[in-house]
C-alpha positions as CSV (number, residue, x, y, z in Angstrom):
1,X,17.3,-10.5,-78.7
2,X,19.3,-7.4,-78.7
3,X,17.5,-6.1,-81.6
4,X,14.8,-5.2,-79.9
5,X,16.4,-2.6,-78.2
6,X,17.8,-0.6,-80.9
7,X,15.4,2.9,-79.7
8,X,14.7,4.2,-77.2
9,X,15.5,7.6,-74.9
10,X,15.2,7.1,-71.0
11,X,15.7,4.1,-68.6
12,X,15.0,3.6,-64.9
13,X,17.4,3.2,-62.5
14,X,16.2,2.2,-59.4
15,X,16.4,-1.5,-58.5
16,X,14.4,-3.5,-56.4
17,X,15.3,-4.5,-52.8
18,X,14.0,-7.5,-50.8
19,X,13.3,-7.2,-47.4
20,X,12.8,-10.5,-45.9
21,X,11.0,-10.7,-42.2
22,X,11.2,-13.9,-40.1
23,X,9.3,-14.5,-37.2
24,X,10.1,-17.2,-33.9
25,X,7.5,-18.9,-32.6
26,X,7.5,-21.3,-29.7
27,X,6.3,-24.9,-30.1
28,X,6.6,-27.9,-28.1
29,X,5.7,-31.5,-28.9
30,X,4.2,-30.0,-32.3
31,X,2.1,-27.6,-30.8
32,X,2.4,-23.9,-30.7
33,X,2.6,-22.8,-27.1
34,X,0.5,-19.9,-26.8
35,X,1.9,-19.3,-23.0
36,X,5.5,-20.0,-24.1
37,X,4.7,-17.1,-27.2
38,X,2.8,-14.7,-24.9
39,X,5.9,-14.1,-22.4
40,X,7.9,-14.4,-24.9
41,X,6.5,-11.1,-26.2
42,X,5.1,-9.5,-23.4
43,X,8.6,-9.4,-21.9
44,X,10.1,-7.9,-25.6
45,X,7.5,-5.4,-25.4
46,X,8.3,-4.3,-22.0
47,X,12.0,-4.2,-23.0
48,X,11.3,-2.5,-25.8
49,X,9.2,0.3,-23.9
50,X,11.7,0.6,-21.4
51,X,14.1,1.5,-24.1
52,X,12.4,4.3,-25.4
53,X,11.4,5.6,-22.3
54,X,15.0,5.8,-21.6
55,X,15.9,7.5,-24.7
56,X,13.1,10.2,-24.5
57,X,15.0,10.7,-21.1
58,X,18.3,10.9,-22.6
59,X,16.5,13.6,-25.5
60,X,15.2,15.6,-22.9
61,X,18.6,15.8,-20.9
62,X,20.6,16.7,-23.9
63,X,18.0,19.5,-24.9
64,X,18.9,21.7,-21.9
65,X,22.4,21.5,-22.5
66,X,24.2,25.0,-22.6
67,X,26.2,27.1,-20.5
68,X,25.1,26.4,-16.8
69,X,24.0,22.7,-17.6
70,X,26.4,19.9,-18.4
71,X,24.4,17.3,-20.5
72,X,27.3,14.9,-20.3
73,X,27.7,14.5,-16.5
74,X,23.5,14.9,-16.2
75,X,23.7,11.7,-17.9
76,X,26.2,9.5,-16.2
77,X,23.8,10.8,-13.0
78,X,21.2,9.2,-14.9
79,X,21.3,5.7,-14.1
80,X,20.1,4.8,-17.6
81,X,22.2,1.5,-19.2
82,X,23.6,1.9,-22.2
83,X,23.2,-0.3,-25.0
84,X,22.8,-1.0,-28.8
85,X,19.3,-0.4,-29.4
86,X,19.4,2.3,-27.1
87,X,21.9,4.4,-28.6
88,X,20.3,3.4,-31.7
89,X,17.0,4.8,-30.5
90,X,18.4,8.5,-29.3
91,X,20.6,9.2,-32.7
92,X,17.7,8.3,-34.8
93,X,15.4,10.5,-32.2
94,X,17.7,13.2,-33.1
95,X,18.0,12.7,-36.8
96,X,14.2,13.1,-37.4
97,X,14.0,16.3,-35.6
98,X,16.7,17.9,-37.9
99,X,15.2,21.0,-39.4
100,X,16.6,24.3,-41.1
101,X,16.6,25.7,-37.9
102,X,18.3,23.5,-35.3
103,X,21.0,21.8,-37.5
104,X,24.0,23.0,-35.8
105,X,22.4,22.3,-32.2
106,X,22.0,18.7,-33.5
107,X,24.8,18.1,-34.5
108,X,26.4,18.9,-31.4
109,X,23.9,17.3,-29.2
110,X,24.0,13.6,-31.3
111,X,28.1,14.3,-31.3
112,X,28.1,14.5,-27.3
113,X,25.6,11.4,-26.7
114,X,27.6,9.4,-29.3
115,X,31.1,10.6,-27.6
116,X,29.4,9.6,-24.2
117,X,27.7,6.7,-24.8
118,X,31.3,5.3,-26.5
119,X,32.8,5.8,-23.1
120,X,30.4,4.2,-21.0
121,X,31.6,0.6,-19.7
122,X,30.2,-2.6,-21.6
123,X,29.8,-0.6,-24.6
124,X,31.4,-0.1,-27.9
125,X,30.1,1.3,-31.4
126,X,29.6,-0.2,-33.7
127,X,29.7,0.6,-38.0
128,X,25.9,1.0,-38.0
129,X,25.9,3.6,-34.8
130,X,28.4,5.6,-36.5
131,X,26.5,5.1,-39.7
132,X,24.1,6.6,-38.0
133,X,26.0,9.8,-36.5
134,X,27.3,10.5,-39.8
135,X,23.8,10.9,-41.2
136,X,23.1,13.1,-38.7
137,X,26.5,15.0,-39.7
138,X,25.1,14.9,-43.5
139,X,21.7,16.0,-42.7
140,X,23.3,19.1,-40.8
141,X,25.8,19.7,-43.6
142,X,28.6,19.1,-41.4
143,X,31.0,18.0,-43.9
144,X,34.3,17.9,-42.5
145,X,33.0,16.0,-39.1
146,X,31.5,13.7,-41.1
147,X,34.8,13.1,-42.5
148,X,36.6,12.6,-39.2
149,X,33.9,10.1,-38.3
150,X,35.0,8.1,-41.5
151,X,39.2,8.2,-40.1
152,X,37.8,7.3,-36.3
153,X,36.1,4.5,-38.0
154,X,39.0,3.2,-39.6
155,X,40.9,3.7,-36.4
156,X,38.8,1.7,-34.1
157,X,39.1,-1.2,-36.6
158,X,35.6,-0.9,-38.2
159,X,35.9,-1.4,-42.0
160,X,34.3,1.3,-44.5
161,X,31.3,-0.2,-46.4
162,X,29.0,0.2,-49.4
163,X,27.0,1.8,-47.0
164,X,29.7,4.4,-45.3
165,X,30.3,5.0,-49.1
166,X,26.4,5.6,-49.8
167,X,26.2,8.2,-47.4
168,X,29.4,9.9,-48.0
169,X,28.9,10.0,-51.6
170,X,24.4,11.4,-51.0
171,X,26.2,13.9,-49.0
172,X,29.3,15.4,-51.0
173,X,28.0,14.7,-54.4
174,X,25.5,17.3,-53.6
175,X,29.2,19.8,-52.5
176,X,30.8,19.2,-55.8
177,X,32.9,16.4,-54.1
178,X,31.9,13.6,-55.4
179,X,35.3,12.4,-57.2
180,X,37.2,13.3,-54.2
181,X,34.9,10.5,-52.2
182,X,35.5,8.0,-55.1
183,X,39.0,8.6,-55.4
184,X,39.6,8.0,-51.6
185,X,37.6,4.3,-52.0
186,X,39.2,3.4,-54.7
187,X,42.7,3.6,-53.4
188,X,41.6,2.3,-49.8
189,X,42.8,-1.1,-48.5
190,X,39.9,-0.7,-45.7
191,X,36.7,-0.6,-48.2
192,X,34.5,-3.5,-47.3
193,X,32.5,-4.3,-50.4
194,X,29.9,-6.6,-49.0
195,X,27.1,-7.5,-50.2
196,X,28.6,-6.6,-53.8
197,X,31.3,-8.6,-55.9
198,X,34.0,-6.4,-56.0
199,X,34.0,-2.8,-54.9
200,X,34.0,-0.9,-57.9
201,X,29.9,-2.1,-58.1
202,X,29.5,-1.3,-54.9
203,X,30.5,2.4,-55.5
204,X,28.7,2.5,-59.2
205,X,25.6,1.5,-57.7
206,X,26.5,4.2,-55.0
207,X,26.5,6.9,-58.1
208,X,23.6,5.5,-59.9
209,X,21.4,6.2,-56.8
210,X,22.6,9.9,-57.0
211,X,22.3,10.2,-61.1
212,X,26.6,11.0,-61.2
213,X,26.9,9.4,-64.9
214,X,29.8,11.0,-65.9
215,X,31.3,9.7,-63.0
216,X,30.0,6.1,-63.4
217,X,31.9,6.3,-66.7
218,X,35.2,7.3,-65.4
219,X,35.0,4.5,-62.5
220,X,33.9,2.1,-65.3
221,X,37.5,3.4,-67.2
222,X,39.5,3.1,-63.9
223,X,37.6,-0.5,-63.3
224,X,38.7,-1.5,-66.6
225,X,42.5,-0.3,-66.5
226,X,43.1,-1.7,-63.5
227,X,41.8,-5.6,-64.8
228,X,38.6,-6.2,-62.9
229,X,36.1,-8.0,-65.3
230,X,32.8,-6.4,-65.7
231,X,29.6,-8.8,-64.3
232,X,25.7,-8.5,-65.0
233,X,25.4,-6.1,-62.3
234,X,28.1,-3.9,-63.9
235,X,26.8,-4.0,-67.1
236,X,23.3,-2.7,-65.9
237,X,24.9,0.2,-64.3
238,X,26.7,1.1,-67.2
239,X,24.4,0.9,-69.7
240,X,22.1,2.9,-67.7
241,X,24.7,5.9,-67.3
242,X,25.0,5.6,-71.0
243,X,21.5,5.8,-72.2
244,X,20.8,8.9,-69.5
245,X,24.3,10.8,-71.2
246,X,22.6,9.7,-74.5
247,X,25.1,7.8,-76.0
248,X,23.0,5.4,-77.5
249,X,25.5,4.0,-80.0
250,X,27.8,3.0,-76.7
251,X,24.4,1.5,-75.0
252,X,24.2,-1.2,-78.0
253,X,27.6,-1.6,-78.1
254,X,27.6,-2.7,-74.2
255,X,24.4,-4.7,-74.5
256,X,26.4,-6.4,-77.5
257,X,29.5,-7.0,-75.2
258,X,27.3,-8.4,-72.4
259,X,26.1,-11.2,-74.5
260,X,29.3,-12.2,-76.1
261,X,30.7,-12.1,-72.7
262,X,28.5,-15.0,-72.1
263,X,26.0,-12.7,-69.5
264,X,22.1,-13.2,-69.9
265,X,19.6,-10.0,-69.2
266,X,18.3,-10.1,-65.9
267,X,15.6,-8.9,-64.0
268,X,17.3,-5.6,-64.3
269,X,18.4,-5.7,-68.1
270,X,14.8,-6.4,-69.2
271,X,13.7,-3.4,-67.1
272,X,16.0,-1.2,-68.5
273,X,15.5,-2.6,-72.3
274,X,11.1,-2.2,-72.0
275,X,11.9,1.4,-71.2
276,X,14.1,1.9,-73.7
277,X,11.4,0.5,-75.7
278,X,8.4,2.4,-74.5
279,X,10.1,6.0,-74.6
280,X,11.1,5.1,-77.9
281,X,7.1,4.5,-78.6
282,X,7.7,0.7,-79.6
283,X,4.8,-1.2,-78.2
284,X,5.1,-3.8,-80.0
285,X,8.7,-4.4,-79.9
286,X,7.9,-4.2,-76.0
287,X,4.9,-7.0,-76.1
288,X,7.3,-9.5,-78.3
289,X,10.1,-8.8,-75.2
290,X,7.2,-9.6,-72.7
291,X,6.5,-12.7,-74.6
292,X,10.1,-13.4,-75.0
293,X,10.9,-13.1,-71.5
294,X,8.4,-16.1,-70.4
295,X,9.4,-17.9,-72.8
296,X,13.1,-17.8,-71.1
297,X,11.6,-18.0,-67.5
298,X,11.5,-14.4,-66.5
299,X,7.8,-13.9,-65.5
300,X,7.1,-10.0,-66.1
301,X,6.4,-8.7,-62.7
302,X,4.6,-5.3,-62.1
303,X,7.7,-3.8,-62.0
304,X,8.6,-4.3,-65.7
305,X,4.9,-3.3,-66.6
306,X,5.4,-0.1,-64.8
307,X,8.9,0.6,-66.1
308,X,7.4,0.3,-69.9
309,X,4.1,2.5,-69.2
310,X,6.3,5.3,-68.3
311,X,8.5,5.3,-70.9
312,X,5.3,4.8,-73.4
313,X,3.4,7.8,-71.5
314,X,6.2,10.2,-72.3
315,X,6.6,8.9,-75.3
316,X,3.1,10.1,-75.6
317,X,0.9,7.0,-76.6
318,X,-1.6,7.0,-73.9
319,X,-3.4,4.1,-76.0
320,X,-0.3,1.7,-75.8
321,X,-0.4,2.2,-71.7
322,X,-3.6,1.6,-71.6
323,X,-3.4,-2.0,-73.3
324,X,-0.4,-2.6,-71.2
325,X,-2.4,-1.9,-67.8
326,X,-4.8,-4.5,-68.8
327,X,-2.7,-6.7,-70.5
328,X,-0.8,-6.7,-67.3
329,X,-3.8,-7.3,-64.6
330,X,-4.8,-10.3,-67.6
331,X,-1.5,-12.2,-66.6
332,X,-1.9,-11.6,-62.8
333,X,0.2,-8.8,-62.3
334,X,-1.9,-6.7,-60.3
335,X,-0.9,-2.6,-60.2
336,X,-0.2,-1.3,-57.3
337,X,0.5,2.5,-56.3
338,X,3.1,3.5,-58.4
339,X,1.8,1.5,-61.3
340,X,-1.5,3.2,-60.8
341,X,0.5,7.2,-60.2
342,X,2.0,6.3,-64.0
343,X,-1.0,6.0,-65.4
344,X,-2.5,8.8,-63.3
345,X,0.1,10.8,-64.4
346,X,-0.4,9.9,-68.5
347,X,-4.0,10.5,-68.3
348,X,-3.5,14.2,-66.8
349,X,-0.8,14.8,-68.8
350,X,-3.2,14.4,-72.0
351,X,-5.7,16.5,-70.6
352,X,-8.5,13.8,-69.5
353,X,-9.0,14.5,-66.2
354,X,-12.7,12.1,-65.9
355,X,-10.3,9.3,-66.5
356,X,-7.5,10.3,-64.0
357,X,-9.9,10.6,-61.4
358,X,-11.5,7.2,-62.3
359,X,-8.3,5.7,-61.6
360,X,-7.6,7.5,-58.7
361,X,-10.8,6.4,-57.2
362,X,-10.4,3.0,-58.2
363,X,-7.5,2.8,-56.7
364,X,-9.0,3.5,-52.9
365,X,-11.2,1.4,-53.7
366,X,-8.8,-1.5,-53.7
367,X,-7.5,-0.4,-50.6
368,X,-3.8,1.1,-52.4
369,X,-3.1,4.2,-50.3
370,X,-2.0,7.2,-52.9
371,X,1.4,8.2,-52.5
372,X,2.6,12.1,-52.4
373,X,3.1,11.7,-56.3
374,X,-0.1,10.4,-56.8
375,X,-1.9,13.8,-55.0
376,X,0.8,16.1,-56.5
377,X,0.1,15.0,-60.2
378,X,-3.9,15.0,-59.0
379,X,-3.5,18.5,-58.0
380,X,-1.8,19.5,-61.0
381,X,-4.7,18.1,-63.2
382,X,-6.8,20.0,-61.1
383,X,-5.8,22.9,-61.0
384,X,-4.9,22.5,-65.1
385,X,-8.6,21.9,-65.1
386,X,-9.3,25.4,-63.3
387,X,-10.6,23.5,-60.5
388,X,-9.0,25.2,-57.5
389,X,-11.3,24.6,-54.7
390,X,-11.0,20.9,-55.6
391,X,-7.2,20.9,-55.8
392,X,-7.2,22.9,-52.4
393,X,-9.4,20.2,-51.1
394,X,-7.1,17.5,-52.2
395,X,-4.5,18.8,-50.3
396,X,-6.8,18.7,-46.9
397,X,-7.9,14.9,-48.0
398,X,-4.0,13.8,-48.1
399,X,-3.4,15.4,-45.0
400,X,-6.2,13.5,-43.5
401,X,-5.1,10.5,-44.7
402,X,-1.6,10.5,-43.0
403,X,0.0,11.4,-46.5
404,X,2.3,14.7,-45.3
405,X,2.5,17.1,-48.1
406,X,6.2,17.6,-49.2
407,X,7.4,21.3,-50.9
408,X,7.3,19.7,-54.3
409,X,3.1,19.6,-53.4
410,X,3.3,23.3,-51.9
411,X,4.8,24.5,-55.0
412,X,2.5,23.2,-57.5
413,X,-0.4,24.2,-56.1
414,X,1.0,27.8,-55.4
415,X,2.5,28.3,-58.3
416,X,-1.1,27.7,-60.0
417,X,-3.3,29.7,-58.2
418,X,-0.5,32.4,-58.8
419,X,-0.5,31.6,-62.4
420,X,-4.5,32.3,-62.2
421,X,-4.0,34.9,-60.0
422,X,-5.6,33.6,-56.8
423,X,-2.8,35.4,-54.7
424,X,-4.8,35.3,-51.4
425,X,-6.1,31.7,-51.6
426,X,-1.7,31.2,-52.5
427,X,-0.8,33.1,-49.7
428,X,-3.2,31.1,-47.3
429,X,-1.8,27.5,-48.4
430,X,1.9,29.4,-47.5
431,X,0.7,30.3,-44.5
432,X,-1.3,26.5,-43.7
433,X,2.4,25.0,-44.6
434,X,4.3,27.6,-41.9
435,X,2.3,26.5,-39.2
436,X,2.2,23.1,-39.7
437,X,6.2,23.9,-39.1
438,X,6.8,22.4,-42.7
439,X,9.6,24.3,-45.2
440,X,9.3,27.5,-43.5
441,X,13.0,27.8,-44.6
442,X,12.5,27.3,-48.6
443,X,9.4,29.7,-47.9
444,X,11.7,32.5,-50.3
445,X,11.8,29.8,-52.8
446,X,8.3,30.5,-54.2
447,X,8.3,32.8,-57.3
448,X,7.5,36.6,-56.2
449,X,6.5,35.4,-52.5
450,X,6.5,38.4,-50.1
451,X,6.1,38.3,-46.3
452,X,3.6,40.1,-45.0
């Protein structure tokens, strides 16, 4: 089995979360009670509008605070009930409507709700509201507030989880401070490690998510001298730092380890082996894992398909995704968006354009909504194609769709009608993305942009 991965050059190392939705109905004598149902959910609905009528209130308040308005006491003269979903409701209000711009003002303003609501009677905090303040703290680069959240936290009794960890770690790893944060969790008796094993995975999952390999290895080291055994989910993690650092030799040797450590591939260890496989360009190494994975009971699911088409399209065989696609859709895997932006993304990559739109088309088709990958990469082969007024076009058609352009978009279709020096038609896409109030503070990061 572990022969099969012996090449390769890139792995991917996202894994797959299940979100599971259940749903209460009301029944009596075996029957569903459609009257029993319909108050049930006319009353949620009217509780659930009243809530956000209350926190558009409570928005509205806080936005005319400042010197000759106290938001604070404006509130307590309010009348408006505090509770959970409510508080939940403003800070999220707030944390979408962080831009450039306003990032200090909201910080101050979620700050003062979530100081105020904490002090209002039959109401306490709990770990997700302060989550939830502290993203608000990240998003507005508020580093050392964010900080004191974390010590409050700890003070009021509320353990540190995965998830404080997660946010902590999104946030400083970007400041350079990233060992500091996994320092601190290592040594603290207050880290809750739920839903993980132990919490060394929860904080080398933590990294994986924000690409800090060197620092997966020197938990892994610190995980190792202090006794704790490695499980599957370790040894996923690991080897996926070590194959993005390169260290191919130490990849093996880990995948070696796992199975004379009496650990089977999972879901996740197949994943990472069919890339390893496709960017190595071995298709057929790949199909014999396919095979071999039924044969053990692990159906290939789309994601595995996906996760070997990418490595194969930058390994450059275009003809080896191609039979995968359909070899896929033969055994009832059907591709969905992403599967459909990889193979998008190979055929304008190799220049064939016809096909690329093909797909795209087919796609819609189907009723799969393209993602704002699948337009950037279309705009790219567009405008590779010297087909500007379509790529401009496909920028109006995403829009239109309810698919908002982000700067990565902007930028490619800039920087080409620069390239073929269609200045004006760049300057009036610059301009179309400053009044839509989108990135008008990364504006300067477009090569030789000049405000007129």
């Amino acid at each position: 089995m572990n022969s099969v991965a012996l090449s390769g050059a890139r792995i991917v190392d996202k894994f797959t979360c299940f979100v599971v939705i259940s749903r209460n109905f009301c029944y009596h004598n075996g029957f569903y009670d459609y009257e029993c149902s319909e108050g049930h959910f006319s009353a949620r609905r009217s509780f659930l509008d009243n809530v956000k009528f209350d926190a558009g209130r409570i928005i509205e308040i806080l936005q005319h605070d400042g010197p000759g308005f106290d938001a604070k006491l404006a509130l307590s003269e309010s009348g408006i009930r505090v509770s959970g979903i409510l508080v939940r409701k403003v800070l999220l209000g707030i944390l979408r409507n962080i831009d450039y711009e306003n990032k200090t003002r909201c910080a101050k303003l979620g700050y003062k709700f979530f100081v105020w609501s904490g002090q209002q009677e039959n109401f306490r905090h709990t770990a997700n509201t302060y989550h939830l303040i502290m993203k608000i703290f990240a998003e507005c680069e508020e580093l050392k507030a964010m900080w004191r959240l974390v010590d409050e936290m700890i003070e009021n009794g509320f353990p540190t989880t995965a998830q404080t960890f997660n946010i902590l770690i999104c946030t400083c790893g970007e400041a350079g401070l990233a060992r500091k944060v996994v320092e601190r969790f290592i040594k603290s008796k207050a880290f809750n490690y739920r839903p993980f094993k132990h919490s060394y995975n929860a904080i080398l999952y933590s990294l994986l998510t924000i690409k800090q390999y060197k620092l997966i290895e020197w938990v892994h080291q610190q995980m190792f001298d202090e006794g704790h055994p490695p499980d599957i989910l370790t040894y996923n993690i690991i080897m996926c730092a070590k194959y993005r650092l390169g260290k191919l030799d130490q990849f093996h040797r880990l995948l070696d380890e796992m199975g004379r450590s009496g650990f089977s591939p999972d879901f996740h260890t197949y994943n990472i082996l069919l890339h390893v496989l496709g960017k190595g360009d071995k298709p057929l190494a790949a199909l014999n894992l396919l095979n071999h994975m039924k044969e053990v009971g692990f159906y290939p699911s789309v994601l595995h398909f996906t996760t070997l088409m990418d490595g194969l399209s930058r390994a450059g065989n275009l003809e080896a995704c191609q039979y995968f696609f359909d070899e896929m859709i033969k055994r009832g895997c059907m591709p969905d968006v992403v599967c459909y932006t990889v193979m998008i993304t190979s055929y304008i990559v190799a220049e064939e354009l016809e096909k690329a739109q093909e797909l795209f088309d087919e796609m819609i088709i189907k009723g799969l909504l393209p993602n704002v990958f699948t337009y950037n990469i279309m705009i790219r082969g567009f405008c590779m194609a010297g087909k500007f007024d379509k790529a401009c076009s496909m920028l109006k058609e995403m829009e239109s769709r309810g698919c908002n352009p982000n700067f990565l978009v902007y930028n490619t279709l800039v920087s080409n009608l620069r390239n073929a020096g269609k200045l004006s038609e760049a300057h009036e896409v610059i301009k179309h993305m400053v009044e839509k109030g989108k990135y008008a503070h990364l504006v300067s990061k477009f090569k030789r942009y000049r405000r007129c």
